[in-house]
N, C-alpha and C positions, 0 to 999 in steps of 0.2 A: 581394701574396699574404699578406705577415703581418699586414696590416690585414684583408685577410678571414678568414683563421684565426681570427685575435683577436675580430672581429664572431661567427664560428661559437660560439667558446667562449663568448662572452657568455649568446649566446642559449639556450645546451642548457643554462649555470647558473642564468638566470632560467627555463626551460620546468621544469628539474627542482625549485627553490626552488617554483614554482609549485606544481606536481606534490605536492610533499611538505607544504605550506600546505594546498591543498585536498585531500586525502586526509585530512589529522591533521581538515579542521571537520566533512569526509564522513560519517568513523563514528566520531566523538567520543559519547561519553553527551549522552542526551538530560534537560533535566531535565525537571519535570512541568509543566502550561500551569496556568493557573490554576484550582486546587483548585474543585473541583464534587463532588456526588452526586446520584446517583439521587433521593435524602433532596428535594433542591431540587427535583423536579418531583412528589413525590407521590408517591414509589413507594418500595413495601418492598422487599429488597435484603439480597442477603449478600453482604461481602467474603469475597473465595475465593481462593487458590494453588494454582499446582499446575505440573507439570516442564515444561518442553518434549521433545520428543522425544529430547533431547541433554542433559538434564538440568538447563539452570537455571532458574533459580525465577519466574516470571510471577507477577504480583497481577493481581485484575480486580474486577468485579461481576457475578452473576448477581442477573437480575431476574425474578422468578418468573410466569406467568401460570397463572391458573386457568379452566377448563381450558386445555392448554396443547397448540397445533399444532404442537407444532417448537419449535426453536429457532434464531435468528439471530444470529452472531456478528459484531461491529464490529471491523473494524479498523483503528487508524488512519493516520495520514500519516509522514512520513518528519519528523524533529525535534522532535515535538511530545507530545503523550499522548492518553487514553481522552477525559480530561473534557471537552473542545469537544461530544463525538460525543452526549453522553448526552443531547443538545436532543432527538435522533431516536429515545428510545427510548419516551416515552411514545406513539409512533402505532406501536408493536410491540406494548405493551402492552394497548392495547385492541383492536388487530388478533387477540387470542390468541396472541400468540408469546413463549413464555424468549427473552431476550435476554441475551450472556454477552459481557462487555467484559472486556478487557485491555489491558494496557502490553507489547508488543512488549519482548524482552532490551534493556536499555541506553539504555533510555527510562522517564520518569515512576517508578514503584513498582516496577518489576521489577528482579533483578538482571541483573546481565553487565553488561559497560563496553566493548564494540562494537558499532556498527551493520555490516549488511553488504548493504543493500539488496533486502531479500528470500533472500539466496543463505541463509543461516543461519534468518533470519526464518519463514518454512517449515517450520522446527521447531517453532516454537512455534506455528503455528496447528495442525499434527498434534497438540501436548500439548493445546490447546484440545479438539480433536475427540477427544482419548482421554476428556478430564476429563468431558465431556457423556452422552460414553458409558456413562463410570461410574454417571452418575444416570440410565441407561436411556435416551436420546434419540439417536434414530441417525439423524434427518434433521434436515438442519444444511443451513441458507442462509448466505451468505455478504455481508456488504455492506462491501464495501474502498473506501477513502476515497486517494487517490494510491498511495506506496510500499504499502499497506495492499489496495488491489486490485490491482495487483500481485501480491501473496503469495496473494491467492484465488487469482490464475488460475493460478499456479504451484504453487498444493497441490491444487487440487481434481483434477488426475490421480492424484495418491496416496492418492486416499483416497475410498470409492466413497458414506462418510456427507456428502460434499457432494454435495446435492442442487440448488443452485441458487448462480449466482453475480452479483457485480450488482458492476461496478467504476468509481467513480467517478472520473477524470482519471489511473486507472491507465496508468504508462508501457508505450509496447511494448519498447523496445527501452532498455537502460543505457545506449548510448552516446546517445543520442538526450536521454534527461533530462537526464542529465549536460551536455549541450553547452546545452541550457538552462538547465541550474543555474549554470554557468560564466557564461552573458550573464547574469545574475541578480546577483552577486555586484561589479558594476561594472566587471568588468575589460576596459577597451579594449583587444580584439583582433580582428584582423580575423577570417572564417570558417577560410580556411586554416592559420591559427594556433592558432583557436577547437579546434577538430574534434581535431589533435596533441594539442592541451591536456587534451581533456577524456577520450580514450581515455587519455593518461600517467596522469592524475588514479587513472581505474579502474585501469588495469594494478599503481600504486603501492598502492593502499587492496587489492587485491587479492592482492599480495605481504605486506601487511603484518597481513594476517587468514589467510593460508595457505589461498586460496579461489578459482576459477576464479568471476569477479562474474557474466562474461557468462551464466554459465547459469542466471543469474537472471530473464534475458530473457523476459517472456511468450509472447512470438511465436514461442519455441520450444516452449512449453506449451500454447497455447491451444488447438491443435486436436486435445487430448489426452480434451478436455474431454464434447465430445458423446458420446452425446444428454442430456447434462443442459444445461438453457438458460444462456446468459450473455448480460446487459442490459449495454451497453457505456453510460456516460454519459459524455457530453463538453462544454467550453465551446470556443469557436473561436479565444477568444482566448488561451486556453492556453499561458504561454511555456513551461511545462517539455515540452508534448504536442503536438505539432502532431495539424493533421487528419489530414495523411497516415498520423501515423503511430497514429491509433486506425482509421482506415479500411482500414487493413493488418492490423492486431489482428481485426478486424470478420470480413475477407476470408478470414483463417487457420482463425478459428472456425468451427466445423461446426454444422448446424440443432438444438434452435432457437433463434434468437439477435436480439437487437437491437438498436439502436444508437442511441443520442438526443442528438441534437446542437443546442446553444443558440450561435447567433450570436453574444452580446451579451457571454456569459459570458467568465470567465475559469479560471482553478485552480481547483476545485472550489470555482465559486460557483454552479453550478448552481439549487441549493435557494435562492440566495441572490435570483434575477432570475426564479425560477417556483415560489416558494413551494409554492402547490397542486397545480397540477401533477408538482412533484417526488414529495409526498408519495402521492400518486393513482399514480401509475407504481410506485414503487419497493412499497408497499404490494399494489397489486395484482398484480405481479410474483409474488411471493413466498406471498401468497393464491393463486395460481394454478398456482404451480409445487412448492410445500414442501407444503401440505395434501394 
């Protein structure tokens, strides 16, 4: 009996050593990826600030188009920053669309020094959509890139200037990324340990930002959304995303909506394994649905 006590205790101080490990790399500052501008693809460009809905300070670029249909805002992924995304902004540009980039709080050029997996992040795409507003544009598409579509489908019910949503390898569910962010980071454990592991993870990152994470969950938002359209993009071989679980996201969402899923792909490599096609979709989307 006190070999097995002593095995219990083991295990709830390595699950909580765990726990408190990946919680502090979960919503640790992000820094910035590697330095780009708009400047590198041709295009004129104003660095911009401005609040999030909670007050802190975002940096971005807005990239002007003349005339201009809208505007479409980037979002990006979860550890990383703006500049990857800006490959995708000259086929906005000639599409006719502003396009308006940011650093999510606590990633690349913005202030704040927590992530919180959209549960906060939410704020700041509403300061995005006030900022747009200011300059008179009140139909706003959305193109979210992992944690980044995520935060579309979870704002676009607060706020009736999204007009269109497009989520690329967006998760449904926290607990669901997270048990693949977990198998991601090497740690051999079985599923049954996996699954404990990864809900303590949220529960503790979630204690330690003063935030219920769960209702960050798309799949509690998505069917908030209609009748404005949302383009679901997925790869199959997705470790943060299963099928199931964009196929549940798919199933929640209300008309009209759609779902485009690449075999071959992985994490938002989509674009990466249907180049033209990607841009033909995503482009015509928004041609279709913003104008």
């Amino acid at each position: 009996m006190t070999i097995l006590l002593c095995c219990l205790v083991a295990i709830l101080i390595l699950l909580a050593g765990l726990a408190w490990a990946g919680s502090s790399k979960l919503i640790a500052r992000r820094t910035t990826d590697e330095h780009t501008s708009p400047a590198d693809h041709g295009l004129a460009y104003e660095e911009v600030s401005f609040p999030s809905r909670d007050g802190v300070v975002l940096r971005g670029w807005f990239i002007p188009a003349d005339p201009a249909r809208g505007a479409v805002v980037f979002c990006h992924g979860h550890a990383g920053s703006m500049d990857p995304d800006v490959i995708y902004a000259p086929w906005f540009h000639e599409a006719g669309f502003n396009v308006l980039m940011f650093d999510f709080r606590a990633h690349g050029r913005s202030d704040g020094d927590r992530v919180s997996l959209g549960c906060f992040e939410r704020q700041d795409m509403l300061g995005a959509i006030d900022y747009l507003r200011g300059r008179a544009i009140e139909r706003v598409g959305v193109l979210g890139f992992s944690m980044g579509g995520a935060v579309g489908l979870i704002t676009a019910p607060q706020s009736e200037a999204i007009r269109a949503v497009i989520s690329d390898g967006g998760f449904a569910r926290l607990e669901s990324a997270m048990l693949g962010w977990v198998r991601e980071q090497r740690v051999s454990l079985p599923h049954w340990l996996a699954l404990p592991l990864a809900r303590l993870v949220i529960g503790v990152a979630g204690w330690r930002l003063n935030a219920r994470l769960s209702e960050a969950s798309p799949i509690r938002w998505v069917g908030r959304i209609a009748p404005r359209p949302v383009l679901f993009i997925h790869g199959d071989r997705d470790p943060y995303v299963t099928v199931a679980d964009v196929e549940s996201l798919y199933a929640a969402a209300g008309e009209p909506k759609q779902l485009w899923r690449v075999p071959e792909a992985g994490h938002r490599e989509v674009d990466q394994h249907r180049p033209a096609e990607y841009r033909q979709r995503v482009i015509g989307f928004f041609e279709q649905h913003l104008v």
